[in-house]
C-alpha positions as CSV (number, residue, x, y, z in Angstrom):
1,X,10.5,10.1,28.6
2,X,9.6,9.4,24.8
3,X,6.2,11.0,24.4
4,X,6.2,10.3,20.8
5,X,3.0,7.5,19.6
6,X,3.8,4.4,19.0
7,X,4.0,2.9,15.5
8,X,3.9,-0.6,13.8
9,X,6.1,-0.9,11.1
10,X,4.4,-3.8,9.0
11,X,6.1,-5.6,6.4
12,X,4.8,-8.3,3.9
13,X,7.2,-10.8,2.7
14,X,6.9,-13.6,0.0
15,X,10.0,-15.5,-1.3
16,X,12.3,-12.4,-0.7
17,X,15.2,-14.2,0.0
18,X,17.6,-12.4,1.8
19,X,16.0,-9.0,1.5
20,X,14.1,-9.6,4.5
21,X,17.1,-9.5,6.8
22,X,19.1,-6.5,5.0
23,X,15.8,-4.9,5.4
24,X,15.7,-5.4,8.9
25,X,19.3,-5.0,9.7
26,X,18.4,-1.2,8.1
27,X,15.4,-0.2,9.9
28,X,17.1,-1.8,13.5
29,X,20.4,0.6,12.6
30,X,18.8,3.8,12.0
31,X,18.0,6.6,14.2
32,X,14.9,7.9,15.5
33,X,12.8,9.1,18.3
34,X,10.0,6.9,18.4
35,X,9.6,3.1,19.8
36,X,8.4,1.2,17.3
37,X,7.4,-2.1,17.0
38,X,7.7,-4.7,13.5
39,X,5.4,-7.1,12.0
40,X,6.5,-9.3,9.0
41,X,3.6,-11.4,7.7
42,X,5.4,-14.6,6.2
43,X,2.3,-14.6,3.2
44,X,3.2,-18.6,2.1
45,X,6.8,-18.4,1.3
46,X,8.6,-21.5,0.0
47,X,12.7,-20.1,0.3
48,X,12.5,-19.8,4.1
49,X,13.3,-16.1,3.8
50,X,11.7,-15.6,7.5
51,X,13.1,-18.3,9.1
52,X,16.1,-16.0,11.0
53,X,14.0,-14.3,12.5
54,X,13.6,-17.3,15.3
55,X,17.4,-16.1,16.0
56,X,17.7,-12.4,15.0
57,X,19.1,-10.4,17.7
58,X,15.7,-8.0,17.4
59,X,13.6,-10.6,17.4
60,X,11.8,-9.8,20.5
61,X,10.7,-6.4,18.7
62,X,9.2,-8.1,16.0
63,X,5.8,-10.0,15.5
64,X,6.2,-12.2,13.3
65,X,2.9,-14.4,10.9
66,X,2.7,-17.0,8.3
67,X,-0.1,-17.4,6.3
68,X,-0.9,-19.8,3.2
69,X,-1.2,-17.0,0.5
70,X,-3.9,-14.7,1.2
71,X,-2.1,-12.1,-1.2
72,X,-0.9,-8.3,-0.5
73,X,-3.7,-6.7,0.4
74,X,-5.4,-9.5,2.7
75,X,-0.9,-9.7,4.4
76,X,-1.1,-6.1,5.3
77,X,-4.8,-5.9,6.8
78,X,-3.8,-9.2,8.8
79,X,-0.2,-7.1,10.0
80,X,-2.6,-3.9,10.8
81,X,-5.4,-6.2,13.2
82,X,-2.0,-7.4,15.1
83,X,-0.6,-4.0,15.6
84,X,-0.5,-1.8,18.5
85,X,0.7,1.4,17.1
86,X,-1.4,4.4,16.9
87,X,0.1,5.1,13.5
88,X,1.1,2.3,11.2
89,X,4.0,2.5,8.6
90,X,3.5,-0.1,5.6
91,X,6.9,-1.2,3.8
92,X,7.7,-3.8,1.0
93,X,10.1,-6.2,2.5
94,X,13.0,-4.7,0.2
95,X,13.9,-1.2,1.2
96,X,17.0,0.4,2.5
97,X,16.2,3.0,5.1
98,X,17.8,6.8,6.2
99,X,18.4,8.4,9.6
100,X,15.3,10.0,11.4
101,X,13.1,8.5,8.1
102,X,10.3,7.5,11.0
103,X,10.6,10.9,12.4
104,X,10.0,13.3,9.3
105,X,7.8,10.9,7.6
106,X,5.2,11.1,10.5
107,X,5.6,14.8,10.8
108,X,3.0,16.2,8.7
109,X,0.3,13.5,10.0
110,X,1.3,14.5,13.7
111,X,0.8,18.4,12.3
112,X,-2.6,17.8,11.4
113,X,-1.0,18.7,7.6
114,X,-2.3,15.1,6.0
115,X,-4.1,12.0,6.7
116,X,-1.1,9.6,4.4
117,X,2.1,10.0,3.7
118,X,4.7,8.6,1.1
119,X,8.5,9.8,1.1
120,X,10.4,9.4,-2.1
121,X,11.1,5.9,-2.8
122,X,14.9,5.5,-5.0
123,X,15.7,2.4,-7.0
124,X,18.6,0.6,-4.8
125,X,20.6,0.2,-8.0
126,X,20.2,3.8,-9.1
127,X,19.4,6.3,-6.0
128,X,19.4,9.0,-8.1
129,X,16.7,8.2,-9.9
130,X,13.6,9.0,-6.9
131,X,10.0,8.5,-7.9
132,X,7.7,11.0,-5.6
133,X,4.2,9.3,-4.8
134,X,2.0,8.3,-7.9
135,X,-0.8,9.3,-10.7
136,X,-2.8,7.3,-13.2
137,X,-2.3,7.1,-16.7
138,X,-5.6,6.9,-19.5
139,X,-5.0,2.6,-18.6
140,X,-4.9,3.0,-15.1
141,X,-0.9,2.2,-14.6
142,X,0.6,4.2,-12.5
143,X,3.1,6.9,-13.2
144,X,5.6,8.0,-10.6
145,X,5.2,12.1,-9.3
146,X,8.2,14.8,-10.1
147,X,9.7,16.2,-7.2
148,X,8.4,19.3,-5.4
149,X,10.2,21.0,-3.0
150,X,7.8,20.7,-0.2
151,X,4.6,18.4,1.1
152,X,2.5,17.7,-2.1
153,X,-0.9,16.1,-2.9
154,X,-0.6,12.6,-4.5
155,X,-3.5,10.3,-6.4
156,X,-1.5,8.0,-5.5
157,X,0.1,6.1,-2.2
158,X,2.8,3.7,-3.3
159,X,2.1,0.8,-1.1
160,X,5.9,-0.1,-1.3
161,X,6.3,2.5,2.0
162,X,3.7,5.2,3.5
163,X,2.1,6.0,7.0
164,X,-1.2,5.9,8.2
165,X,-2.7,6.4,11.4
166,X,-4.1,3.7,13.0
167,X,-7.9,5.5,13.1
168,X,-8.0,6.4,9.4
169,X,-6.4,3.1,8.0
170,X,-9.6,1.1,9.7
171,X,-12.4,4.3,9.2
172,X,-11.8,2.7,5.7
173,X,-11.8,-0.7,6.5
174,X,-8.2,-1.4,5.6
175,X,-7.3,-2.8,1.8
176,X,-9.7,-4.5,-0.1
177,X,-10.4,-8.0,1.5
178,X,-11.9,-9.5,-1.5
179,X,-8.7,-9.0,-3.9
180,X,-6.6,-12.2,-5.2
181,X,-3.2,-12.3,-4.9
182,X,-1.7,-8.8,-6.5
183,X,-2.5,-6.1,-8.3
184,X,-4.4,-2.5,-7.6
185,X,-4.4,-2.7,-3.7
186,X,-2.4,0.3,-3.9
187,X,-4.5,2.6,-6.1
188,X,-7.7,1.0,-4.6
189,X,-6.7,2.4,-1.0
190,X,-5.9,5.8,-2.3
191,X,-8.6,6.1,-4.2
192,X,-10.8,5.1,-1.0
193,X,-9.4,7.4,1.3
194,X,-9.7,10.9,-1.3
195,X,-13.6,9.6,-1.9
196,X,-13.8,9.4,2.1
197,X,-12.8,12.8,2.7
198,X,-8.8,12.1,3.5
199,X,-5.7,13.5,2.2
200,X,-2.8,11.7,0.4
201,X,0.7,13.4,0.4
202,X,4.2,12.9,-0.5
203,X,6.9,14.1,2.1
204,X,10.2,15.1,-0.7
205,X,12.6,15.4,2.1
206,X,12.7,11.3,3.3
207,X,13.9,9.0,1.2
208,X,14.1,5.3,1.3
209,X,15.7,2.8,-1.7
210,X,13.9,0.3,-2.8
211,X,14.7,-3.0,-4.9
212,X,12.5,-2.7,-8.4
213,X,12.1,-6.3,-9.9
214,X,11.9,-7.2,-13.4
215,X,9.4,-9.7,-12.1
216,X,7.6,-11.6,-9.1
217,X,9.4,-14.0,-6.7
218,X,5.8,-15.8,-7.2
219,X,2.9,-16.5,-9.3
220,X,0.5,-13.4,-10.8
221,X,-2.6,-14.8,-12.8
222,X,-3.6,-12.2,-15.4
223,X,-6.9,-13.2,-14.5
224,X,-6.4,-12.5,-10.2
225,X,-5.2,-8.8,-11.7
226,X,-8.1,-8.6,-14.1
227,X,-10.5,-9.5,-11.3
228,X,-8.9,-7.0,-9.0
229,X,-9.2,-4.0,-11.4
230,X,-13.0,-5.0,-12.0
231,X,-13.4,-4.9,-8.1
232,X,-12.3,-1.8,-7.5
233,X,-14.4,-0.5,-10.6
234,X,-17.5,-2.2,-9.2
235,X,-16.7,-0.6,-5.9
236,X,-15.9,3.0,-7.0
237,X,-16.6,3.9,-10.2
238,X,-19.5,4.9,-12.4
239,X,-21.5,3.1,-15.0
240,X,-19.1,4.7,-18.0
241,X,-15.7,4.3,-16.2
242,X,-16.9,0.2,-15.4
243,X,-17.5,-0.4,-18.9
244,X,-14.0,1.1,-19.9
245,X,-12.5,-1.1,-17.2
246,X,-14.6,-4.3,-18.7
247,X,-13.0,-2.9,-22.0
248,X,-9.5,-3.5,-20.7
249,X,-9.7,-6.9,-20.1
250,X,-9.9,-9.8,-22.2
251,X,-13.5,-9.7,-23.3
252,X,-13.6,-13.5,-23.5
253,X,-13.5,-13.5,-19.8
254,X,-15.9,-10.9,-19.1
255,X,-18.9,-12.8,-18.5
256,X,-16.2,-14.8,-16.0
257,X,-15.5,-12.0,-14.3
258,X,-19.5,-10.4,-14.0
259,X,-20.5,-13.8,-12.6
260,X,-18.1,-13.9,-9.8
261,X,-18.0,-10.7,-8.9
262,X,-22.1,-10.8,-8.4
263,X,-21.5,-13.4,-6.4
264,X,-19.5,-11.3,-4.0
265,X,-20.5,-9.2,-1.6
266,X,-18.9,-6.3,-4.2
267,X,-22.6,-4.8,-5.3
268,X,-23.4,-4.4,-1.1
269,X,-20.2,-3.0,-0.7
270,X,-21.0,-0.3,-3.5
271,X,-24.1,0.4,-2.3
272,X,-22.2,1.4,1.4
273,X,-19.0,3.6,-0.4
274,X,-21.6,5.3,-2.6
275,X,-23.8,6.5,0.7
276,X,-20.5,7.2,3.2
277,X,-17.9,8.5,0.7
278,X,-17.8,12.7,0.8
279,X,-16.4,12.2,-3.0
280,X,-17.1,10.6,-6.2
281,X,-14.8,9.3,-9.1
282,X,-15.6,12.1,-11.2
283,X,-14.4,14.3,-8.2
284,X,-10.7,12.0,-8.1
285,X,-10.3,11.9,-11.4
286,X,-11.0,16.0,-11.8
287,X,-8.9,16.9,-9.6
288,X,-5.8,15.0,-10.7
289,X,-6.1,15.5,-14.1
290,X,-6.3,12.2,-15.0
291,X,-7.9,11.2,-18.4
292,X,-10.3,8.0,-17.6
């Protein structure tokens, strides 16, 4: 009898092509000890890259949505509110997976040892070259971790493949509802979950390849990612580290950007972080060094 929990293995796809089924084909052909079920959340593709799952021979293990473009952080809270799995597992629809991946990825979460976990994530043209979880640089890009040799402390959860328990993913309430299409879902969720009070590791001993683009198979607006970067200032930052943020952006727009983000519900949602987090940004950005 498999007394292992139950996970959701949740993938977002948009105009991947084939790389939905290789994926798939992967994850179906390794091993592992724990029944799992998948969700692929078809987020307004226009190249059909979904439609074989109606035939796939897993098909019956796999949920499967379509949606008109609600971008990647709206995809993956939609996949997590149709999941039954005590302990969801987010993955980029372009990975190639290991043997027992699902097993020692979940490992220090079912220890008690962390609250998220990333394994190393390897280019799929070059699997030597392995980026470990993620910090910030002084512009708020990201910057992929050296190696350690054993479970390490990230500021960053790479949203291209980590775990999360069911409990904690929604004691946050998910990703940010109110971003556009792309951009900062990633660091917005880590950041959320160290203010909370939860820990973000990397697990060096699983790792998965992954296809890195050169760009999108769809559209990115400069201003969506603008708009998403002022968000998550608005949401966690102070005074000083908004105005650097509103420094980074085109300051043509800025007045753009203040008006519709006041007329979100992003000033309320402050107010509430501010009075549950355990942490502030002075706190994150302390503690991992990081120049901002």
């Amino acid at each position: 009898m498999n007394t292992n929990p139950f996970v959701s293995i949740i993938f977002p796809a948009k105009n991947e092509g084939e790389n939905v089924k290789t994926t798939l084909d992967s994850l179906f052909s390794t091993k592992t000890r724990f029944s799992f079920e998948v969700i692929v959340i078809d987020d307004g593709s226009v190249d059909k890259c979904c439609d074989f799952i109606e035939m796939y021979d897993n098909k019956d293990h796999i949920k499967l949505f379509h949606t008109k473009g609600v971008g990647a952080a709206n995809a993956r809270n939609l996949g997590a509110k149709n999941a039954l799995g005590e302990h969801f597992i987010f993955c980029d629809a372009h990975l190639q997976f290991e043997d027992w991946w699902i097993d020692r990825l979940l490992e220090p979460i079912l220890k008690g040892e962390t609250d998220t976990v990333t394994p190393g994530i390897a280019s799929m043209e070059n699997p030597a070259s392995i980026g470990f979880g993620q910090t910030l640089i002084p512009s708020l890009e990201t910057k992929w971790n050296s190696k350690q040799s054993t479970l390490f402390e990230t500021a960053v959860i790479p949203g291209g493949c980590f775990a999360i328990s069911n409990n904690v993913f929604w004691s946050i309430n998910g990703f940010e509802t109110g971003f556009r299409t792309w951009g900062y879902e990633d660091i917005e969720l880590s950041i959320k979950l160290w203010l909370f009070g939860f820990k973000c590791h990397v697990q060096p001993n699983v790792t998965v390849l992954h296809v890195f683009r050169k760009t999108h198979p769809y559209k990115i607006r400069l201003d969506d990612v603008n708009y998403n970067l002022l968000r998550m200032a608005f949401s966690h930052f102070n005074d000083v580290r908004i105005q650097k943020c509103l420094n980074m952006v085109n300051k043509r727009r800025n007045t753009l950007y203040k008006s519709l983000l006041q007329q979100s519900n992003v000033m309320e949602q402050r107010e509430n972080y501010f009075q549950t987090r355990k942490f502030d940004d002075d706190w994150y950005f302390n503690k991992f060094q990081i120049d901002f």
